[in-house]
C-alpha positions in Angstrom: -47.5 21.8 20.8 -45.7 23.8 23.3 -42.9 24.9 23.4 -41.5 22.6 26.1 -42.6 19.8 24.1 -41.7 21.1 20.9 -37.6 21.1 22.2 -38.0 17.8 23.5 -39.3 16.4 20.2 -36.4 18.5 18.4 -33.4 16.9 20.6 -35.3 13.2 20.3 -35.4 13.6 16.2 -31.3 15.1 16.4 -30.2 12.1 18.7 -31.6 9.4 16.2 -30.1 11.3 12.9 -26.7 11.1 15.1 -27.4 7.1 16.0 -27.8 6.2 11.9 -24.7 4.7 10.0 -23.2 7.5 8.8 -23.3 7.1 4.6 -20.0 6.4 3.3 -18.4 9.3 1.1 -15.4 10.2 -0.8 -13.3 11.4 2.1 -14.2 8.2 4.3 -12.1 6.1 2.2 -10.1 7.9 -0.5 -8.4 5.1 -3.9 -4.9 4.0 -4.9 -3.5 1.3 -6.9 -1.3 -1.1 -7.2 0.2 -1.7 -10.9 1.8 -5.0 -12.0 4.8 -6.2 -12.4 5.9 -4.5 -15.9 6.6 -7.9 -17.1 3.6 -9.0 -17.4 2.2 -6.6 -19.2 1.2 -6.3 -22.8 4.3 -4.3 -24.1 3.3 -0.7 -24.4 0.3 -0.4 -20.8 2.4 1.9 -19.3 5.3 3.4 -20.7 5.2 3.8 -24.4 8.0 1.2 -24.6 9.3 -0.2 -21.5 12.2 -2.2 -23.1 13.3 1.4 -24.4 12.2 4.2 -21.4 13.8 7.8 -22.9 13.1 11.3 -23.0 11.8 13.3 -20.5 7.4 11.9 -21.0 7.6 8.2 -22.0 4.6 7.4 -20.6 1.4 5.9 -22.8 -0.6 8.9 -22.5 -3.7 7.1 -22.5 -2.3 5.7 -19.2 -2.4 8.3 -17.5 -5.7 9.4 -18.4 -7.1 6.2 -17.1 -5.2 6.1 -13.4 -6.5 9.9 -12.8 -9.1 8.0 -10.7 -6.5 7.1 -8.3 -4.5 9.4 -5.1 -1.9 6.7 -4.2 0.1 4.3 -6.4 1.9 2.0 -4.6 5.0 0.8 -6.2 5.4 -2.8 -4.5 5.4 -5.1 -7.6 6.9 -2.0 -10.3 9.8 -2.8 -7.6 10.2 -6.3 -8.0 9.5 -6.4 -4.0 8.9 -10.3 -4.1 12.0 -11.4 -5.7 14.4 -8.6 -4.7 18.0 -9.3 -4.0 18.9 -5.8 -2.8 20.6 -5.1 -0.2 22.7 -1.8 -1.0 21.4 1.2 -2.6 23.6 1.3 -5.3 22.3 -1.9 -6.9 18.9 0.3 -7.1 17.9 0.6 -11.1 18.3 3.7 -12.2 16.5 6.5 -14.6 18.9 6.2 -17.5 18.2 2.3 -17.4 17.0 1.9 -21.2 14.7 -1.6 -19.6 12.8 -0.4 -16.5 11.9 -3.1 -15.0 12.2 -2.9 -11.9 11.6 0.6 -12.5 13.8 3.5 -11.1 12.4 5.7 -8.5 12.5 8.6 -10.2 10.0 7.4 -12.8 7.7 6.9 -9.7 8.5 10.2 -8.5 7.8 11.0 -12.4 4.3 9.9 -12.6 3.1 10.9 -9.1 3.8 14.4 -9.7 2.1 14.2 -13.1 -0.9 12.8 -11.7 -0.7 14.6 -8.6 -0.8 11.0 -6.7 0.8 10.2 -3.3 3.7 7.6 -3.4 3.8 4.1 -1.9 7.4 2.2 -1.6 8.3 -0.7 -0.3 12.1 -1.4 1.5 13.4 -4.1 0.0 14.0 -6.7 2.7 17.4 -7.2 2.4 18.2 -3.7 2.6 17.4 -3.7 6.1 19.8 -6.4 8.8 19.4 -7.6 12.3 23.1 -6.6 12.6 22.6 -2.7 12.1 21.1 -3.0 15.7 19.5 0.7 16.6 20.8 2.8 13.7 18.2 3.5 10.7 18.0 2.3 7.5 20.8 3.2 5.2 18.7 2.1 2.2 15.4 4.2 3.4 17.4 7.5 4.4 18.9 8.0 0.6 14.8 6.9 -0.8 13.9 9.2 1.5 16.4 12.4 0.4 15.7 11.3 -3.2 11.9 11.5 -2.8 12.2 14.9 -1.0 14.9 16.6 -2.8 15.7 14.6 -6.5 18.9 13.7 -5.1 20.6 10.8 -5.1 23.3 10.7 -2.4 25.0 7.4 -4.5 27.1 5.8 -1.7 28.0 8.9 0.3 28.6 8.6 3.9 25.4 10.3 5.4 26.5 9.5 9.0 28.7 13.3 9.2 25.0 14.5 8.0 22.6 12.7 10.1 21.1 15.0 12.6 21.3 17.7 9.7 19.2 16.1 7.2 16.3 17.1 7.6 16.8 20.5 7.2 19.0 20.2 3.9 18.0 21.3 0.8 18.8 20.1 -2.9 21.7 22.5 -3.6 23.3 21.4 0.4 22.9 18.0 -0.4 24.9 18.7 -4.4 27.2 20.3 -2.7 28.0 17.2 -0.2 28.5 15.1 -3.2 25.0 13.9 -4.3 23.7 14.2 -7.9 20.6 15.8 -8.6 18.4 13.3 -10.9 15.3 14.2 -10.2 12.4 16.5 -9.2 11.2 16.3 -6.0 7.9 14.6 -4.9 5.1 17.6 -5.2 5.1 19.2 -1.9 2.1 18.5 -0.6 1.6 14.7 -1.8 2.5 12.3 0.9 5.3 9.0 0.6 3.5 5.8 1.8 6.7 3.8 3.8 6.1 -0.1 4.4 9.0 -2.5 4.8 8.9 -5.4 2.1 5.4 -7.1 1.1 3.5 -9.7 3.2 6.2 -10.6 5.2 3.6 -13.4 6.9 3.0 -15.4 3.9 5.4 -18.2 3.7 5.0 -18.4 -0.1 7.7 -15.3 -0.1 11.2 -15.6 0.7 10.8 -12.0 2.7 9.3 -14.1 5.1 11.5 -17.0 5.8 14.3 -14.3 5.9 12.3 -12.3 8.4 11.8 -15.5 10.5 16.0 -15.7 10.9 16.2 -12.2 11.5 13.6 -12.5 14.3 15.0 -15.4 15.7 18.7 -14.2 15.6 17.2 -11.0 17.4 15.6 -13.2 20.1 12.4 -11.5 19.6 10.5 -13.9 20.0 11.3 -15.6 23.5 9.7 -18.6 23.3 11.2 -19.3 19.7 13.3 -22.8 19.2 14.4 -24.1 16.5 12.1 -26.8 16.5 8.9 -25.0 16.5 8.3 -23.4 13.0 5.2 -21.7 15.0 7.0 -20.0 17.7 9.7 -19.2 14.7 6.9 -17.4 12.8 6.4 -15.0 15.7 9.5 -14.0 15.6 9.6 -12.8 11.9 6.3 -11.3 12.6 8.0 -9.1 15.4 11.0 -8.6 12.9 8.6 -6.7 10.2 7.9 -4.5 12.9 11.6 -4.1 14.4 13.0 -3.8 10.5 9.8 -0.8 9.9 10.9 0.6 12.7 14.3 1.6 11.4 12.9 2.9 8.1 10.7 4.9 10.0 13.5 6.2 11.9 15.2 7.6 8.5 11.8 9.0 7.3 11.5 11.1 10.1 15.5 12.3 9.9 14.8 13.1 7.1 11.0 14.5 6.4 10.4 15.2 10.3 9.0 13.2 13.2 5.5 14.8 13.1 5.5 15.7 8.8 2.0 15.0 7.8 4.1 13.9 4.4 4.6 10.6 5.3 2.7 7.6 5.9 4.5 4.7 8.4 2.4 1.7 7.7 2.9 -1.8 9.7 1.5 -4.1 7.0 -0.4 -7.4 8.4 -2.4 -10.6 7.4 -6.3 -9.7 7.2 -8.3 -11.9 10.0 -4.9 -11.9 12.1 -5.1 -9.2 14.7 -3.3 -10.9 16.9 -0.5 -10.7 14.2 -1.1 -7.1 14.3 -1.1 -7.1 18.1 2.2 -8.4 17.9 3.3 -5.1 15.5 2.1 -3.0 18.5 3.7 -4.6 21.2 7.1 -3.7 19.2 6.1 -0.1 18.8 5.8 -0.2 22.5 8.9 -1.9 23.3 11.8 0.5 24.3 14.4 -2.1 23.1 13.2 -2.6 19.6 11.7 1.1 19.6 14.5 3.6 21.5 13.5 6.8 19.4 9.3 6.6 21.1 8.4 6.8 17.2 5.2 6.3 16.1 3.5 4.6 13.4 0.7 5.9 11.0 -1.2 3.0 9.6 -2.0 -0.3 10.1 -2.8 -2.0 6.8 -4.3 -5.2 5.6 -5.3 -6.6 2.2 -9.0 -7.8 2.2 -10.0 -9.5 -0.6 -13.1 -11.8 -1.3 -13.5 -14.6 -3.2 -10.3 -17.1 -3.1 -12.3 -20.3 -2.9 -15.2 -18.7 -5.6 -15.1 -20.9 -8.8 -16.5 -18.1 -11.4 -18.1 -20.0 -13.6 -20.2 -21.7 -10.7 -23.5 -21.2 -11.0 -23.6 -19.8 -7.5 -20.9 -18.0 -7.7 -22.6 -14.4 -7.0 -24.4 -15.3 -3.8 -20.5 -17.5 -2.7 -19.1 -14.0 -3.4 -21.4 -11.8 -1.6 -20.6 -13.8 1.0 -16.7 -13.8 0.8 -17.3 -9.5 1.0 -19.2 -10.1 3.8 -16.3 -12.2 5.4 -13.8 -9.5 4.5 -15.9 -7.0 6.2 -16.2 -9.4 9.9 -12.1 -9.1 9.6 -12.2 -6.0 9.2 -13.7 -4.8 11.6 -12.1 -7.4 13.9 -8.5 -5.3 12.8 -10.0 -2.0 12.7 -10.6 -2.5 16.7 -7.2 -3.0 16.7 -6.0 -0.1 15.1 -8.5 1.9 16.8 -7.1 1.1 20.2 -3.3 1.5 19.4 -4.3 5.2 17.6 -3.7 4.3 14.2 -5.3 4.5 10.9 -6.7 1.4 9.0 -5.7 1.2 5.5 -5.9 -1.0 2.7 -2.1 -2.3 0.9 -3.9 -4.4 -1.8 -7.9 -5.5 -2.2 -10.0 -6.7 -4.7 -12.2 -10.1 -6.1 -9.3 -13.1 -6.0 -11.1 -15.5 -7.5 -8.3 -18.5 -8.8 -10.3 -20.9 -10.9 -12.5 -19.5 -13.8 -11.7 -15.9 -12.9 -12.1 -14.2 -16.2 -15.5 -15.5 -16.5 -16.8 -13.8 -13.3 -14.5 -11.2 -13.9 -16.0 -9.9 -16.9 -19.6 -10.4 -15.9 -21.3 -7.0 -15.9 -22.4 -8.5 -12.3 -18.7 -7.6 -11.0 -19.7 -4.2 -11.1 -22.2 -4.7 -8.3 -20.4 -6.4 -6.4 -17.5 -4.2 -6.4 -19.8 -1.3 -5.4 -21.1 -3.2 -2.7 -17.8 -4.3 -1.4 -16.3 -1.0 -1.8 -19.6 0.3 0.8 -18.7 -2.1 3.2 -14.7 -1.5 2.9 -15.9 2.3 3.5 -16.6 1.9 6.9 -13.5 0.2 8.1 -10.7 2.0 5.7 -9.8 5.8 5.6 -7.9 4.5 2.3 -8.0 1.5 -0.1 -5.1 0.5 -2.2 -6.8 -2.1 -4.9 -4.6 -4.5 -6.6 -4.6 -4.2 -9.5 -4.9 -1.4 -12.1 -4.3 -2.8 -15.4 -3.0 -6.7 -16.2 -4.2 -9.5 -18.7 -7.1 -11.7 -17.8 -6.7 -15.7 -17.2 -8.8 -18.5 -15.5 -6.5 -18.7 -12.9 -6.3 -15.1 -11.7 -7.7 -11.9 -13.3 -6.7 -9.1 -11.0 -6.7 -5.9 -13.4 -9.1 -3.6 -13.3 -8.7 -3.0 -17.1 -7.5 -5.9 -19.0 -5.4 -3.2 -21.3 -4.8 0.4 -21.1 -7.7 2.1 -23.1 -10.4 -0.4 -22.4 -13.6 0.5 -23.2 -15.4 1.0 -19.2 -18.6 -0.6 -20.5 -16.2 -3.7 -20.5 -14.4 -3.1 -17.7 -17.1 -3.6 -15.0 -14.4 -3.2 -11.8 -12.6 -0.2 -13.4 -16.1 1.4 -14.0 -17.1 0.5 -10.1 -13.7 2.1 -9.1 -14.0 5.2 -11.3 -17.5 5.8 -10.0 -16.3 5.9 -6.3 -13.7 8.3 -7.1 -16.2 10.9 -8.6 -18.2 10.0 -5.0 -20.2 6.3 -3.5 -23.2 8.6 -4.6 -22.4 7.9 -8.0 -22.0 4.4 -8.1 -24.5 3.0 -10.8 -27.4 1.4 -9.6 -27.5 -2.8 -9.9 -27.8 -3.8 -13.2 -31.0 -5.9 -13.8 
């Protein structure tokens, strides 16, 4: 062979290696979790007593040895996101509480930093109003301060300080009245910022009040009040114009271009036009004046709703749900792409509803999970599964671990998870 030929040999073998699939690895789509509700939890999962939270460690120490797997834990349900009533700061639970549930911020703060784990809030809905017009969100600028500096600024006016906050430390912020209740969020571990939770699904009272909000904003021009459709674009368009304003505070108070925070416009999975319809705010002068920009767009895409797990065909039904989730995903992911935003995961997972625990603890869960987790790989730079830990039933099984401590062998999801977070590569081979 000469060595003309030789050369065009070499670049012929380098342009198929660069045509393959690339092989997913850890840093293509990095873990969090989501963690119940504390309520319905067996008693001591988490905290060694969350009906009696003191001292300065209260947490179930075999807890945190099981979430190490995890870089993110978003906070949505430890919030009481669903059901919240808040509207002001102030009514925020607090550290001292003795019953954390919801539970205080700075026990989030708390368990990030001691797990070295990024931090996902949600804004409770209410906290953010149609009638604030272009100012940012009260609610999020004092999260925001507390997360950065382990101060709370209480009910301080933080209008004399707005263009100044970002540049404020700790003892500044004392010294203007706040109270110091806290430490900080580890510099450099990120906050995750979404405004309420699945503000699209009807079932949710988030969304019925976004759809008033919308409408009352006129965002949706074609809205009447006879057309619930036409209604339901306009709360769509209000998730976006209410995250704007909470993006707003994050950056007066972290920075515009901080690589610390994480603006995510949360969406249905299979909906990009809903998404669409999150972009077309961004890009709006009106609904965005300050040019901001998001990070993420995020969906949840789980497999397996319609799955009855004790059917008898119930592996192949879903194999075939994960591929489903994947077609969406990708369908979103060209989306995102296009507007210049990452795709994340909020929440993910089996959801099977009838049967569940018998599926669920099938050794065959673990397979599937690894091949789900492969395909989620190529559409999300991060995956948020819901949920770590949580009791088993027919109609819903969604932990990971059915208790804190459980035994991997028995945990067939958790052992899937914890294998991806050492690298895909490690994932177990199908068992037989």
């Amino acid at each position: 062979m000469n060595r003309r030929t030789f050369l065009i040999v070499a670049l012929i073998v380098v342009a198929t290696l660069l045509s393959l699939p690339k092989a997913a690895t850890a840093a293509d789509m990095e873990l969090g979790t989501n963690f119940w509700n504390l309520g319905w939890h067996r008693p001591n999962d988490c905290f060694q007593d969350a009906r009696n939270v003191t001292g300065d460690n209260p947490w179930n120490p075999q807890f945190l040895k099981d979430i190490a797997i995890y870089r993110c834990f978003r906070f949505m349900d430890w919030d009481n996101t669903n059901t919240s009533l808040r509207a002001k700061w102030t009514d925020r639970p607090h550290r001292a509480d003795a019953k954390q549930n919801p539970v205080a911020y700075e026990w989030m703060i708390d368990l990030c930093n001691r797990c070295n784990a990024d931090m996902w809030v949600c804004i409770p809905h209410l906290a953010i109003t149609h009638e604030q017009g272009n100012q940012p969100s009260d609610y999020a600028l004092r999260l925001c301060l507390l997360v950065k500096t382990g101060v709370d600024m209480k009910d301080i006016d933080l209008k004399p300080l707005t263009d100044k906050l970002e540049k404020m430390t700790a003892e500044e912020l004392v010294k203007a009245g706040g109270i110091k209740t806290c430490e900080p969020l580890n510099n450099p571990r990120k906050l995750y910022i979404e405004y309420s939770n699945e503000t699209w699904n009807g079932m949710f009272k988030q969304a019925h009040y976004c759809t008033a909000e919308g409408a009352a904003l006129k965002l949706d021009p074609m809205a009447t009040l006879g057309n619930d459709g036409e209604q339901w674009t306009a709360g769509f368009r209000y998730h976006a114009w209410a995250a704007i304003r909470a993006f707003r505070a994050t950056d007066l108070v972290f920075g515009a271009d901080s690589k610390r925070t994480v603006k995510v416009l949360a969406t249905q999975i299979g909906n990009a036009w809903l998404s669409g319809q999150h972009v077309e705010m961004l890009n709006d002068p009106k609904a965005n004046p300050w040019k901001l920009k998001a990070n993420a767009i995020a969906a949840a895409p789980y497999f397996g709703h319609a799955v009855v797990g004790d059917d008898p065909d119930a592996v192949k039904q879903l194999r075939d749900a994960i591929a489903k989730a994947a077609a969406d995903s990708a369908r979103l992911k060209s989306v995102a792409d296009k507007a210049g935003l990452l795709l994340i995961a909020y929440e993910g997972g089996q959801h099977v509803l009838k049967k569940a625990d018998v599926i669920n603890r099938n050794q065959v869960m673990h397979d599937l999970y690894a091949e789900y987790l492969r395909k989620m790989s190529q559409y999300y730079s991060f995956f948020c599964h819901y949920a770590h830990v949580g009791r088993a039933g027919a109609g819903g099984c969604w932990g990971c671990m059915e208790q804190t401590g459980q035994d991997p062998k028995d945990a067939p999801k958790y052992r899937a998870l914890m294998e991806w977070a050492k690298g895909p590569n490690s994932l177990a081979e199908p068992s037989k």
